[in-house]
N, C-alpha and C positions, 0 to 999 in steps of 0.2 A: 590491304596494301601495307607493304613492309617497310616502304624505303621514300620517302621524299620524290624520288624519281619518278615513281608511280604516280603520284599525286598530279605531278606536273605533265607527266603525258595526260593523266586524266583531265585536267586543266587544258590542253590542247583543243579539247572538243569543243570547249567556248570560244579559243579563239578562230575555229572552224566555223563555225558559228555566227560570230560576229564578220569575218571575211563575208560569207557567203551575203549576209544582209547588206553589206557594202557591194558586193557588187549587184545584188538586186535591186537597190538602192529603198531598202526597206526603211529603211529610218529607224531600223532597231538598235543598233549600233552602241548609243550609249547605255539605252536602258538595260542592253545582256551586259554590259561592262560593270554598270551599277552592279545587277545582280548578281555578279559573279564576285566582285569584290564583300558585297555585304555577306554574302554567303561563306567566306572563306572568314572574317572577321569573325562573325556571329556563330560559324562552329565551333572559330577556333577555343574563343573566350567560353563558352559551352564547355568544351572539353576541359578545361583546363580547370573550369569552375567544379565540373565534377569529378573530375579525379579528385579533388582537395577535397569534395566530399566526403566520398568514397571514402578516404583513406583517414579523415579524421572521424567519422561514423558516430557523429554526437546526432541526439533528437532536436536540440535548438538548431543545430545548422540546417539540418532535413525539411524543419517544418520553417524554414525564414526564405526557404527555396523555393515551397510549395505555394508560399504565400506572395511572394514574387509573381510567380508563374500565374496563377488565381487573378492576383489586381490587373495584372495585363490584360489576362484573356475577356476578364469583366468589363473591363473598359470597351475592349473590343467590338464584344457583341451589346454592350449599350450603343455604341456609334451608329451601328448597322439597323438597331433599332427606330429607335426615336433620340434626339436630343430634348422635346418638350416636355415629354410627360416627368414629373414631378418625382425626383425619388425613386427613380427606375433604376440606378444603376445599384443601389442595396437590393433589390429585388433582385437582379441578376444574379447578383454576383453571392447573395444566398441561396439562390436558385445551386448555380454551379456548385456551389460549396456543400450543400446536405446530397449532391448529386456523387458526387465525389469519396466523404465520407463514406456514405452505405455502401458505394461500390466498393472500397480498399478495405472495409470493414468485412465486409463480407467474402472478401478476397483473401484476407489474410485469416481469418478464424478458418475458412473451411475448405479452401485450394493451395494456397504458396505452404500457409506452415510458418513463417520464417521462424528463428530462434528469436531476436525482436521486431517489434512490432514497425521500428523505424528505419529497417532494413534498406540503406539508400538503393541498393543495386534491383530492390524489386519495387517499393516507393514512388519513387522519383520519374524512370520511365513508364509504371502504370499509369500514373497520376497525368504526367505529361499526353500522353495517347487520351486520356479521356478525357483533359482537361480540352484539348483541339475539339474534341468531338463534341460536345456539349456545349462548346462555345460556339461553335457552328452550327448548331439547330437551334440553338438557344436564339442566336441568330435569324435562321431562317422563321421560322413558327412567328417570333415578337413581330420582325418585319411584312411577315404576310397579315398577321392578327391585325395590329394595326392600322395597315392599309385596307384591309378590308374592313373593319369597324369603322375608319373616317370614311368610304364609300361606301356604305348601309345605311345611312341615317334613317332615311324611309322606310326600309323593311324594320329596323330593329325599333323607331318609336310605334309602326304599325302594331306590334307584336306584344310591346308595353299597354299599349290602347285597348289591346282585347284582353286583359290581363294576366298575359304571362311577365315572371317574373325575370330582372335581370339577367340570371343565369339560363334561363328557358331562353330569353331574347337570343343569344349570344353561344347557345351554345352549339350548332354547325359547324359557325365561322370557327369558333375555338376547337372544334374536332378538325376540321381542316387544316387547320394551323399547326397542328400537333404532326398529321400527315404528312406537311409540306418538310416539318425539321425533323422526321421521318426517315425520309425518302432516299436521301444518299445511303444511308447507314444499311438498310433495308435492301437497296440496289446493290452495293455492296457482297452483301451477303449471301445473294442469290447467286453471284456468279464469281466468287472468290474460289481461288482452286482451279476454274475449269477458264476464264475467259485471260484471266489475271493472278499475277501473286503477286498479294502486298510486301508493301515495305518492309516489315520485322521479319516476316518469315524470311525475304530475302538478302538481306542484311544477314539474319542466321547461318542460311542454306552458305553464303559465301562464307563465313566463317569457321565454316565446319560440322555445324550443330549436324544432330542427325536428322534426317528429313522429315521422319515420324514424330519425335521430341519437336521438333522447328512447327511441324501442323498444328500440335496441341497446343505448344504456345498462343496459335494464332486463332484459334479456335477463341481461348479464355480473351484473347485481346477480342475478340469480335461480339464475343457476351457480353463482356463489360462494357462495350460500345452503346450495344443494343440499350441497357439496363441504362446506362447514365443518361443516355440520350433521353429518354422516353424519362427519365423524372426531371431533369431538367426543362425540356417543354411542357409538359405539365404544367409545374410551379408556374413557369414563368406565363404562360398563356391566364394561368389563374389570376396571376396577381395583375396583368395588365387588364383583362377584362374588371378586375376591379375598380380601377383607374380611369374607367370610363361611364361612372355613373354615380352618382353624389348619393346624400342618404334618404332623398327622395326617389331612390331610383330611375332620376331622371339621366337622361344619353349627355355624355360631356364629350365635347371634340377637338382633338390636337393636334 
């Protein structure tokens, strides 16, 4: 979209939208209004914050960005988790963080290339894509782990009682939990291309990229999904399972 004008026919569709709940009498009304406003605010200061990026291309601003982006998404998937457990949210938010590094690390030595290594234009939206993603199974896996360790009491001191160890007691639930903040990324992947095109690729495809260049993009975005994801539940499944048994080995409940 070139012109302002555009925008605001696009903007039509919400107020279609919101009509339409008005006259179904959905009671949706305010919240797409909400929505539509926060979303026009919160692009706009987005864009605006990274063009200034972009355009001064210093590594303190890149990495004061990232670390923004980071405390947010940590917070986030602490909520979702647990507010009791003790010291979860450095767990997390280390979690996402060594999650993070190895992916862009490993992104920039041996696929992008960049000239440097704090290149905002490839940076910034990698980081952001896998920061969402990792915070979201991060997410999922903590809350199911969790919930299932406070409703196992019985099977996991049974299991302590015939002398397996902590990690033996507990270790299903936490393969499960791994599964569960899995699953989207995983679903995803099966059926990208053929049921669905994602977002990047199609953001691309409109803006001209080539279709072939736009897939490989989407291709490396869906590795580094995979990749982030899966060490971030990990960590995080590990360290919560730790948090639930003292240095007797005994079952702690929260």
């Amino acid at each position: 979209m070139n012109s302002p004008l555009q925008l605001v026919w696009a903007l039509g569709m919400m107020a279609i939208a919101i009509a339409l709940s008005a006259w179904q009498r959905l009671g949706l009304e305010w919240n797409l209004a909400i929505a539509t406003g926060r979303t026009i605010v919160q692009l706009l200061v987005v864009g605006y914050v990274l063009a200034a990026v972009f355009a001064i291309r210093e590594p303190w601003l890149v990495l004061m960005v990232l670390g923004v982006m980071l405390a947010i998404s940590t917070l986030a998937a602490r909520n979702r988790i647990s507010r009791k457990i003790p010291h979860l949210l450095p767990l997390v938010g280390g979690s996402i963080l060594v999650s993070i590094l190895l992916t862009l690390v490993y992104i920039n030595l041996l696929v992008i290339r960049p000239q440097v290594w704090y290149e905002p234009q490839y940076v910034i939206p990698l980081a952001g894509v896998v920061l969402g993603n990792a915070m979201n199974g991060a997410a999922l896996a903590g809350e199911r782990l969790v919930s299932t360790l406070n409703s196992s009491q019985l099977e996991i001191e049974t299991h302590l009682s015939l002398g397996a160890t902590p990690r033996q007691a507990v270790a299903q639930y936490r393969k499960d939990a791994i599964n569960a903040g899995l699953i989207p990324t995983i679903n995803t992947m099966m059926v990208v291309g053929i049921v669905t095109l994602p977002g990047i690729m199609t953001g691309q495809l409109l803006s001209g990229v080539n279709p072939l260049l736009a897939a490989a993009y989407q291709m490396l975005i869906m590795f580094m999904l995979a990749f982030a994801t899966l060490i971030t539940t990990s960590l995080v499944t590990w360290g919560i399972c730790q948090k639930f048994f003292n240095q007797a080995a005994q079952l702690i409940l929260w």
